[in-house]
N, C-alpha and C positions, 0 to 999 in steps of 0.2 A: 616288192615286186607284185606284181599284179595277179589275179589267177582268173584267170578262165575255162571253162567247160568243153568236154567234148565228149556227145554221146553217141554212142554207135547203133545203128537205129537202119541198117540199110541191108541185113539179109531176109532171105526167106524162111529161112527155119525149115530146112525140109525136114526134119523130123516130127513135127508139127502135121504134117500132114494134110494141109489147108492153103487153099490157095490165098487167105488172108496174111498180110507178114506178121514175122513172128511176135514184132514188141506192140501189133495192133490189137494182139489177141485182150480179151477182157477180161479184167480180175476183180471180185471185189468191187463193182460198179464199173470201173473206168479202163483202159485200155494199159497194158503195163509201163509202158515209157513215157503215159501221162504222170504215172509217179512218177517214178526219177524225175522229171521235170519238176514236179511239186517240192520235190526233195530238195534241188538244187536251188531251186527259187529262194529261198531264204538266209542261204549264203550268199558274203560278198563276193558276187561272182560277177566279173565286169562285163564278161560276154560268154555269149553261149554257142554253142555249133551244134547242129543236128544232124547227123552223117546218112542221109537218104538212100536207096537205091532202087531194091524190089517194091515196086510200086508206090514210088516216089510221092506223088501226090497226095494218095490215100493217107501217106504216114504225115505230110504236111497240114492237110486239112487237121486232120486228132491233135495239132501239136501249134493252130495256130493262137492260142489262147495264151499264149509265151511269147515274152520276146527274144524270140531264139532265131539266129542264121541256121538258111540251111545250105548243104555243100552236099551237094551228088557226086556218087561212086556208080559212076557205068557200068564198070565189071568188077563183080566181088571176088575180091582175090586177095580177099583175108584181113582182119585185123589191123595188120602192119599199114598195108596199104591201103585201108579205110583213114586213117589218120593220117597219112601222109596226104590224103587230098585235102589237111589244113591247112598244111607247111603256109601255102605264099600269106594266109589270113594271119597268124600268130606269130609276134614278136615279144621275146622279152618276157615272159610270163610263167608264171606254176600253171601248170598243165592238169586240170582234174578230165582224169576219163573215163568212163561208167557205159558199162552195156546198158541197152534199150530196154535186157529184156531182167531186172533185178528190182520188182515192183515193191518191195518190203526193206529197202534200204531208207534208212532215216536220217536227217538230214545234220544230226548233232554226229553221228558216227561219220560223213564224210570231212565235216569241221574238225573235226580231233586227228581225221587223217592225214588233211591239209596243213595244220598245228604241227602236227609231229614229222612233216616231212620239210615245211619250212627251217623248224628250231631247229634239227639237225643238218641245215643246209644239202640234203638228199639230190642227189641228179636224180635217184627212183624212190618210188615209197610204193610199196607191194600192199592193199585191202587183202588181209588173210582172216583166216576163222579156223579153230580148231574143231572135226566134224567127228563125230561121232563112228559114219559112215563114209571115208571119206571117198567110195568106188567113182571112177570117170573125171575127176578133179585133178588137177595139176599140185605136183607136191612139193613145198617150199622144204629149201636144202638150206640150212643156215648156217655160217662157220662161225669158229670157237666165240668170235667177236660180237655173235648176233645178230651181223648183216647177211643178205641174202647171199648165198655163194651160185645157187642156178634152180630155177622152175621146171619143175620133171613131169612130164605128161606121164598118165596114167600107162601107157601101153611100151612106154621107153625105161620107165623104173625097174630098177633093180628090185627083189625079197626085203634088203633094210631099208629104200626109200619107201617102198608100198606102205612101209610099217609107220608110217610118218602119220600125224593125222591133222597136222596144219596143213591149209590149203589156198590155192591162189582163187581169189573172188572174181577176179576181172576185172577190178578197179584198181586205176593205180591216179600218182602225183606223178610229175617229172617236168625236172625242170626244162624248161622250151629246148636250149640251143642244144644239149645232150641230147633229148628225144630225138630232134628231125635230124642232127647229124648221126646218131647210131640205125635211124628206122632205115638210112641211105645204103648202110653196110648190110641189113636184112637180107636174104637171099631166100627163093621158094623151094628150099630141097629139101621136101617132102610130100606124101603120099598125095597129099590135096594139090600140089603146086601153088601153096598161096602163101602170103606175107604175113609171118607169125607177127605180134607186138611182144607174146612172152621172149621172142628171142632178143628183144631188146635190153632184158636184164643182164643175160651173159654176155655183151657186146658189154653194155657200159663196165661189168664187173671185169671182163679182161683189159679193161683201159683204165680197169686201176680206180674210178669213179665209185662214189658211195651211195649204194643198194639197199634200202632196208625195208622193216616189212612193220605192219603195222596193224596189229589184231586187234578185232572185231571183238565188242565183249559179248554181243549176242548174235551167235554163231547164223540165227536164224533168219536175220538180214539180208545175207549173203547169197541167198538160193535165188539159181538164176531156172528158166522156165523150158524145159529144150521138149517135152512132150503135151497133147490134150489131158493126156493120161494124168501127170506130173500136176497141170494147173488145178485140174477137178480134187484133187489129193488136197491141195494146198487151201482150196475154196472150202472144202470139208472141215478143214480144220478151224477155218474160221478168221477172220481178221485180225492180227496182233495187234496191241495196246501197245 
C-alpha cells in the first residue's frame, strides 16, 4: 500500500501570541514546518498534503520549495476536521500525519513508525515518547495486550492516568479507509466545539480495530512548539545532532 503525508499547518497558535502562524514561526534558521517537510522528504512518500488556513499564503510561499499539495481549512475547527478536508484526495493508503509545528522530528524515527504500523497491519499507530515531564500532554492508556486502549487529555485524567508518563506526540499512521470512516463518527463535544483526531483512536478501538502505539527512542523529537517563550528555551539549548 502506498503512504502518504499529511501535515497540519493551518492554525494560529494563539498562544504564540503573534500574528505570524504558528508552524511559520523560526527555529534554528528555518521556519518549523520547513522541517517536518525536510523530514518527510526522504521517505517513500508518494504524495504530500499541507493543510493551510490561518494565512494561507504566507504558510504556502515557506513551503513552496516542496512538492507538496496544498488543501485549505476555512474554519478551524480542529484536528479532526483539518484532515478530513483530504478525504476526497486519499485512496487506498498508510496515512502519515505530523503537526507543522514538531521541528526536531527526524526522519529515520517516522520510517520505523510507518514500519511498525505497516508489519502489524494497524488501522492506528500512535508517535509516543516517554517524558520526563509529562504536564499538558495526552496520556496513552495501554491494555494488558500493548495496544492502545484510549488517549486521555491532561485535564480529563484521573490521579493513576496523570501518573502515566508515556505520551501522545501528535503523529500518528492510519490506515486510509478506517481513518475517514471513523473521523465521520467524530462529534465536537467539547469546551472548543472542535473535531478532535485523538478521538479517533477510541472510535476505531470500540469497533474492535487494532491501535497501537509506537515509542520514540528520543523523547526529544517529540516536542511540539505552543509558546515564544517555549521556542527561545529550545533555541538556547541548541540544535540536536
Amino acid at each position: 500500500m502506498k503512504t502518504v503525508a499529511v501535515v497540519l499547518a493551518a492554525g494560529k497558535g494563539v498562544r504564540m501570541k503573534s500574528d505570524i502562524p504558528k508552524v511559520s514561526h523560526v527555529i534554528f534558521g528555518k521556519q518549523m514546518v520547513v522541517w517536518v517537510l525536510e523530514a518527510i522528504k526522504s521517505l517513500n512518500i508518494e504524495k504530500v498534503f499541507v493543510v493551510v488556513g490561518y494565512k494561507a499564503e504566507m504558510v504556502r510561499e515557506e513551503c513552496k520549495g516542496f512538492d507538496a499539495a496544498f488543501i485549505e481549512q476555512r474554519e478551524q475547527l480542529g484536528t479532526g476536521h483539518a484532515v478530513m478536508q483530504t478525504a476526497p484526495f486519499i485512496r487506498e493508503a498508510t496515512v502519515l500525519i505530523l503537526p507543522g509545528d514538531m521541528p526536531l522530528i527526524k526522519p529515520e524515527t517516522l520510517r520505523r513508525l510507518i514500519e511498525s504500523h505497516t508489519s502489524k497491519n494497524a488501522s492506528a499507530t500512535v508517535l509516543t515518547a516517554a517524558l520526563e515531564n509529562p504536564f499538558s500532554y495526552g496520556r496513552i492508556i495501554r491494555s494488558a495486550d500493548g495496544q492502545i486502549s484510549k488517549i486521555v487529555e491532561q485535564k480529563d485524567a484521573t490521579a493513576p492516568e496523570l501518573s502515566v508518563n508515556e505520551v501522545n506526540s501528535g503523529a500518528y499512521c492510519f490506515n486510509s479507509k478506517d481513518l475517514f470512516s471513523a473521523l465521520e463518527k467524530v462529534r465536537p463535544d467539547n469546551v472548543q466545539k472542535e473535531y478532535y483526531l485523538t478521538d479517533v483512536i477510541g472510535i476505531l478501538k470500540g469497533e474492535g480495530l487494532p491501535v497501537y502505539a509506537y515509542k520514540a527512542e528520543d523523547p526529544g523529537e517529540i516536542v511540539g512548539i505552543n509558546t515564544i517563550e517555549e521556542l527561545k528555551k529550545l533555541e538556547l539549548r541548541g540544535m540536536p545532532h
